[in-house]
C-alpha positions in Angstrom: -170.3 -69.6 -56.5 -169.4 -67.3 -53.8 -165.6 -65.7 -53.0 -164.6 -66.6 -49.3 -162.4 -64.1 -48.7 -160.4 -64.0 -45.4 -161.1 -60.2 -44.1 -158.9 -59.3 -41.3 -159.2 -56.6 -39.3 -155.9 -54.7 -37.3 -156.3 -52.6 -34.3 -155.5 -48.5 -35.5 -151.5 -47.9 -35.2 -150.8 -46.3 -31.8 -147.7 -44.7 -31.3 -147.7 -45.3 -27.6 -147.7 -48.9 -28.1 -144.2 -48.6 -29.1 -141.6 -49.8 -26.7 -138.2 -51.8 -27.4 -136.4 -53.6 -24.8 -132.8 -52.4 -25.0 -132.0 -55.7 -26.3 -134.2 -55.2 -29.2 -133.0 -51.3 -30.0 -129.4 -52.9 -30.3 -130.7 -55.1 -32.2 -132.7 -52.7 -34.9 -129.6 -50.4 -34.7 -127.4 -53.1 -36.0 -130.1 -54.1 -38.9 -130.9 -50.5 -39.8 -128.0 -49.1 -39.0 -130.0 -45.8 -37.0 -128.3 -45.0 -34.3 -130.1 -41.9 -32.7 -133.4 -43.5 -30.9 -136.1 -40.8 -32.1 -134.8 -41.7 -36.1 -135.2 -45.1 -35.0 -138.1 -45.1 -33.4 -139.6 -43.0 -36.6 -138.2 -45.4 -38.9 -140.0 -47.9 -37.4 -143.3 -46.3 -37.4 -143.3 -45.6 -40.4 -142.7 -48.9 -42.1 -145.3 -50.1 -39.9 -147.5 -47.6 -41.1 -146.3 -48.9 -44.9 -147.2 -52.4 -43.8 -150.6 -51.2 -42.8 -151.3 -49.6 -45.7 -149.9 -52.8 -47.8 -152.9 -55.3 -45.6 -156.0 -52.5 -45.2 -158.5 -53.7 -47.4 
């Protein structure tokens, strides 16, 4: 009997991909409570790079 496993496959994380709306940095400000954009934009990055590491086989 064979395993089908679902293997997905994400694009690398690009930094220069990043870009909030200003609707969407008020809005990540409020959740996280980051006020200064570069600590915000970090803290952003690098839960996605958490994530990443979470769903890379």
């Amino acid at each position: 009997m064979s395993s089908n496993k679902l293997h997905r496959t994400f694009p690398p994380l690009d930094e220069s991909q990043y870009n909030l709306s200003s609707q969407d940095a008020a809005f990540m400000k409020k959740l996280t409570g980051i006020e200064d954009d570069a600590a915000l934009k970090h803290h952003i990055l690098d839960i996605q790079a958490k994530a990443y590491k979470v769903t890379s086989p």
